[in-house]
Every structure is written in C-alpha cells, then in structure tokens.
C-alpha positions in Angstrom: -40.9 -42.6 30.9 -43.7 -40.5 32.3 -41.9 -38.1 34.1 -43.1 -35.9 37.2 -42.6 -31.9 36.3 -39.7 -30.5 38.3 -38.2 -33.9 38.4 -34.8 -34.6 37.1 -34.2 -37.6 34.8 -31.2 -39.8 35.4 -29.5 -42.6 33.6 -26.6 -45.2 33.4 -24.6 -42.5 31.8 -25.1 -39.3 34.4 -26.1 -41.7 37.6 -22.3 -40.6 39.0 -22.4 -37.0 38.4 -25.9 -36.4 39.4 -26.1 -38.5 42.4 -23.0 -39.8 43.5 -21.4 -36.4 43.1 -24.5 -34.4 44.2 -23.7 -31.8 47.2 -27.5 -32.0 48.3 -29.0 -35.6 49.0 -30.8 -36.9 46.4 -34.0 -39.0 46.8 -34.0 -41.4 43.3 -37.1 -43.0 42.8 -36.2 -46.1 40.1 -39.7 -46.3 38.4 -41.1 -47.8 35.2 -43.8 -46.7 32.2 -45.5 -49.9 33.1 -45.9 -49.6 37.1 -49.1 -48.1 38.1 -47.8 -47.5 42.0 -45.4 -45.3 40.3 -47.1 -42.8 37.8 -49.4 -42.5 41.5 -46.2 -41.2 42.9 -46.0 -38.4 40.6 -47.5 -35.7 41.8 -45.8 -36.2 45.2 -42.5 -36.2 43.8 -43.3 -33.3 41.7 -44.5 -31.6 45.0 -41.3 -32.7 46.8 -39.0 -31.1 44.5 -40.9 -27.7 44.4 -41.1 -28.0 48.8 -37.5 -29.6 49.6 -35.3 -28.4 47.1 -33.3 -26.5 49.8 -32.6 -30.1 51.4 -32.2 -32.5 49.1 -32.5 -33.1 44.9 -35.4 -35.6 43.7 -34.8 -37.2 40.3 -36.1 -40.0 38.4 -34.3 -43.3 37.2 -36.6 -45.1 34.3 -35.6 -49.3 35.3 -35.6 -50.4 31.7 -33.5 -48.2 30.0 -31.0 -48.3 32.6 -30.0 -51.5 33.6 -26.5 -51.3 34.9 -27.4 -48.8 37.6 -30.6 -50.9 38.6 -28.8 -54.2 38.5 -26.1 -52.2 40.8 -28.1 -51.4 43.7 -30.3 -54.6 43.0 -33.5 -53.1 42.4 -36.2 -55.7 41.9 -39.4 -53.8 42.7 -41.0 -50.6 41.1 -41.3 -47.9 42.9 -38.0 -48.3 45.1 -36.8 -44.8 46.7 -33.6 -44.5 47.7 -31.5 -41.9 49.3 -28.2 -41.0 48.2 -26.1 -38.8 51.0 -22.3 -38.1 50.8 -22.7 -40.6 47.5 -23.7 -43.4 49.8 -27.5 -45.0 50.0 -28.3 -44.4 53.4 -32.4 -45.1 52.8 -34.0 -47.9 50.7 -38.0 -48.0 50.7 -40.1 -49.9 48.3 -43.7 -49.0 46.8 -45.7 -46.2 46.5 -46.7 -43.4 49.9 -48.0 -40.2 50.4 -45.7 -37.2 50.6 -46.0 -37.1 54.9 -45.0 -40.6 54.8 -42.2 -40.3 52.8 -40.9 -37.1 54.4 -41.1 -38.9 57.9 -39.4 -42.3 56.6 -37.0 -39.9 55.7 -36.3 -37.5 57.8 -33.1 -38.7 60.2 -31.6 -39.9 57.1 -31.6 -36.3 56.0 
C-alpha cells in the first residue's frame, strides 16, 4: 500500500486498539494500491495529520489485505473516509476531496 507520510497504517489485527480504543477521533480512509482517487488523496492526508493532530488521528486501512474490517463496516468503494469518535462511526464519505472539503464535511462531527 502506498502510504501517505505521517499516516498511520492499520489492519484486521490493530483496527480495535488503534481506532476503536483511540482517545482522539480518528479519520480512516479504507484505500487500495489499485485506486487512482486514492493515491490523489495523499498528500492531503499527509497534510491532515501534520495540521489536526491535536483533534483527531488520520490512519490508513489497505481494502485487500484487510477484509474482515472492510467487510465489517461494508465498504464497497475506494476512497471511503470514515470517522471513528467514542469508537463509533459518526461520518461515512466516499471518493476523493480536497483538504477544505474534507475539514468542512467534517467539522460538527468533530
């Protein structure tokens, strides 16, 4: 998975500790090596991180390699965003958006 620097990977495995458990909100973007919208979305998320890592965590989930936890929130389209809060999804967006975008779609879900 190409991932974006600053970026946390997650998987099957650490999905519950790193997101479900996570004191911040975490914004997980489920992406794949082969989805075009979502290697665009990585310098934004790499500037997210650096910016907003007082609010909230960004980190990466690769589709393929992870199926249980895609299957779990039924994630059929590559990029989907989601935001975890209190270990809940509170936020589901699909495809790819500029950083202003994405801060305002999420910003009274924060």
């Amino acid at each position: 998975m190409i991932r974006a620097a600053g970026v946390t990977e997650v998987t099957d495995a650490d999905f519950e500790t790193e997101v479900i458990g996570s004191e911040l909100p975490v914004l997980v973007e489920f992406t794949a090596d082969w989805c075009p919208p979502c290697r665009q979305m990585g310098p934004v998320l790499t500037a997210l991180a650096a910016e907003e890592s007082e609010r909230f965590r960004v980190v990466q989930l690769d589709v393929d390699s992870n199926p249980l936890t895609t299957n779990a929130y039924r994630v059929l389209s590559m990029p989907t965003f989601m935001l975890f809060r209190d270990g809940e999804p509170v936020r589901s967006m699909v495809g790819a958006r500029p950083k202003r975008r994405l801060l305002e779609e999420l910003a009274d879900a924060l």
